[in-house]
N, C-alpha and C positions, 0 to 999 in steps of 0.2 A: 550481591549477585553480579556477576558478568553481564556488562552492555550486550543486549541482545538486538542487532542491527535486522529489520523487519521490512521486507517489502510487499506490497497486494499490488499485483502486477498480470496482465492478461493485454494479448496485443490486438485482441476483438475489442471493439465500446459496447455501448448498454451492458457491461457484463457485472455491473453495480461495483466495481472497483474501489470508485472514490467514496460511494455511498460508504464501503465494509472498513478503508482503510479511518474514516470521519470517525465513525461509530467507534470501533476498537480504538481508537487513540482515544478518546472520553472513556470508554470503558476500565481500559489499562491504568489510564493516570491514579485511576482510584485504588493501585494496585503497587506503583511504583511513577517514577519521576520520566516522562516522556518527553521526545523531542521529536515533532512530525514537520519532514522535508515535503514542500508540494513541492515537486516536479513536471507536475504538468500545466502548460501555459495555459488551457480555459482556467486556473485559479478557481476551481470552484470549493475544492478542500480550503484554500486561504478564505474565501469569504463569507463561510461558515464557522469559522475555528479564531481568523486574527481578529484581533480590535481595533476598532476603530476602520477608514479607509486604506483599503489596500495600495492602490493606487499611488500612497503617501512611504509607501513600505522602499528599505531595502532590499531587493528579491535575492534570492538564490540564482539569479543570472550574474549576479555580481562578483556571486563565490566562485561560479564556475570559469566567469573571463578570470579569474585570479587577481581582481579589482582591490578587493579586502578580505580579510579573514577572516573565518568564517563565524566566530564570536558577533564582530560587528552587525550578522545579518541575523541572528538571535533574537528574538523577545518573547515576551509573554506574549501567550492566547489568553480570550477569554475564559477559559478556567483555569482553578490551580492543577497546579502541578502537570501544566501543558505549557509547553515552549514550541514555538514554530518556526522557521524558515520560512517565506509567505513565496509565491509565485506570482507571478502576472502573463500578459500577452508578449511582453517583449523577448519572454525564454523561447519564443517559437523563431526569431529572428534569429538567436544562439546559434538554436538547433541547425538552421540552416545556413548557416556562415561555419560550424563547425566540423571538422574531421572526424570519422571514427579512427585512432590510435592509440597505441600503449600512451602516449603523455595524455591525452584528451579524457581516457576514460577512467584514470584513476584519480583525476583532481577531486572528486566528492570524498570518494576512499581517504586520501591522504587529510584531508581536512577534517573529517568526521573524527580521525583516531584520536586526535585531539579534546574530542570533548564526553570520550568513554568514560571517564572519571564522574563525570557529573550527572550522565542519565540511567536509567535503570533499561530503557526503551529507545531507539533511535526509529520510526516507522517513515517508510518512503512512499509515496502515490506518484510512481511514473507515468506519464503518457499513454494512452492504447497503441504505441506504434515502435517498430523494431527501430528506434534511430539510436542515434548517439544520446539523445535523454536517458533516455531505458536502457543503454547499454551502461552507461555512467552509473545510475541507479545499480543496476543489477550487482556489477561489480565493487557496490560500496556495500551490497547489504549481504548476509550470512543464513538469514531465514526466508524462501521462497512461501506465499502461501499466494495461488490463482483462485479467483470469483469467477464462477463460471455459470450459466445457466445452462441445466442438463436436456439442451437438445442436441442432435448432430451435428450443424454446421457449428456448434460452440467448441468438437471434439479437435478440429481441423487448429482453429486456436490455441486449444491444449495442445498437440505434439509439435506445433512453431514453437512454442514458449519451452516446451523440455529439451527439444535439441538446441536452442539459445541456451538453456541452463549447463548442459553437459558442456557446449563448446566451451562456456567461459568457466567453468569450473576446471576445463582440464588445460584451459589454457589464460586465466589471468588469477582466478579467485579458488582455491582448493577449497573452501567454508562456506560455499555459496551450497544451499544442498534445497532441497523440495520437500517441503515440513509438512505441507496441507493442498487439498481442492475444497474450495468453500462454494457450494451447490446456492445457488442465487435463483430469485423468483420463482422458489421449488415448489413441486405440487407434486408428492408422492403418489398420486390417485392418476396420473398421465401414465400410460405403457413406456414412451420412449426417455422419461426419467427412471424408473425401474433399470431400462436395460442399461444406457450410460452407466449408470451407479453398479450394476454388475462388469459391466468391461471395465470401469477403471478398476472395484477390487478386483477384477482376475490380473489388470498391469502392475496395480501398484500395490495393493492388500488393502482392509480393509481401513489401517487404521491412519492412513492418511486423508480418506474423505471425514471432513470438518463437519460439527452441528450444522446446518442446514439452516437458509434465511428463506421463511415463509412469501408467499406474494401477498405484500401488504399495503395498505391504503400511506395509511400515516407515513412509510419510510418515503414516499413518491414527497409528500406534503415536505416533510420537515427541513428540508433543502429552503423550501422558497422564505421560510420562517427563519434562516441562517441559526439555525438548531441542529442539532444530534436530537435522534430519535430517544436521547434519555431524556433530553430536554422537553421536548417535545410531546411525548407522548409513552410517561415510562412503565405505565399498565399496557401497553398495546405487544401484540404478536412480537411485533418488532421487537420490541426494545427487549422481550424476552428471549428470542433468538440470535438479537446481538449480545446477549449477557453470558447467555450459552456458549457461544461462540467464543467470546473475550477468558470465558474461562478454562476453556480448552486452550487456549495459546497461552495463556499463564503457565498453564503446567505442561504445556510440550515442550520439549526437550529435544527431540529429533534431529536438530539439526545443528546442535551445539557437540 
């Protein structure tokens, strides 16, 4: 199969971002050979997923100064068939020493094509914030999917993140395309999830709103455990709504 380049990206926080991007990268692996870029400086996706101290890690700030190549900042996660990119605090230094331009935002791009050969999966967890992180990410990845939690001031979020998609699709990445909305801390029995969930299929149709992630105890826990909620606890709500989930983006295609 074709390297499918993957980002969960939302420029609001709490919107369970790095929780969905954790989860699906354990889920997927067990599906094909993954390689997940943390891009955002809290590292919270690195210190769940690397091994051993992060701290002691090459980061992906190293890839991005154009330090070394992007092989050397590789290694295994703690499971198989998971490779990681690790992040730390120091990418937030990057970020703000750096320009958004045509050379700045496609060094992830250009590095990454390099290693299509090898993965089946390339997943990105950018920053919650419109900078040069997230525009780098954006531009290196091919499949959009947003974590949103279905209230209103979440919607304001979603149509920042679409006209950033449109801009940089028509003007640096043509393959950059919006594959899913993944409905986070959902509780179908609330009126104003109902309605969200009617406005977007009236925008976008139905079949881009994603299996749905329940409000659940365990996915809150499995963080502080440096576990995936399969890890963690793979009878619970969760783990059954991330499996849901992980198996819908296997078989989406939308954006290829």
């Amino acid at each position: 199969m074709d390297t499918r380049v993957i980002i969960f990206a939302n420029r609001k926080g709490g919107s369970g971002k790095t929780t969905t991007a954790i989860n699906c990268a354990h889920g997927l692996s067990k599906k094909g050979s993954v390689l997940f870029i943390d891009m955002d400086a809290q590292a919270h996706a690195s210190s769940v997923l690397a091994s051993g101290s992060i701290n002691q890690k090459v980061t992906v700030a190293e890839v991005l100064k154009q330090n070394i190549p992007i092989e050397q900042a590789i290694e295994k996660s703690r499971l198989p068939n998971l490779a990681i990119i690790t992040s730390s605090r120091d990418l937030g230094s990057y970020e703000l020493g750096a320009e958004i331009n045509k050379e700045s935002v496609v060094i992830l791009a250009d590095a990454l094509a390099s290693q299509f050969k090898f993965y089946d999966y390339i997943l990105i967890d950018p920053p919650p914030t419109l900078g040069v992180l997230m525009t780098t990410s954006l531009v290196a990845a091919h499949e959009v999917y947003i974590p949103m939690p279905f209230h209103f001031l979440a919607m304001e979020g979603l149509a920042e993140m679409m006209r950033v998609i449109y801009r940089l699709n028509a003007e640096v990445n043509q393959t950059l395309h919006l594959c899913g909305i993944i409905p986070t801390f959902f509780n179908k029995r609330i009126k104003t999830s109902q309605k969200i969930q009617q406005e977007i299929e009236t925008n976008f149709g139905k079949q881009i709103i994603m299996p749905a992630i329940r409000n659940n105890i365990k996915l809150a826990e499995s963080p502080a455990y440096k576990q995936t909620i399969f890890e963690y606890s793979k009878r619970s709500i969760g783990a059954k709504d991330y499996q849901d989930l992980v198996d819908k983006i296997a078989e989406n295609t939308s954006g290829k």
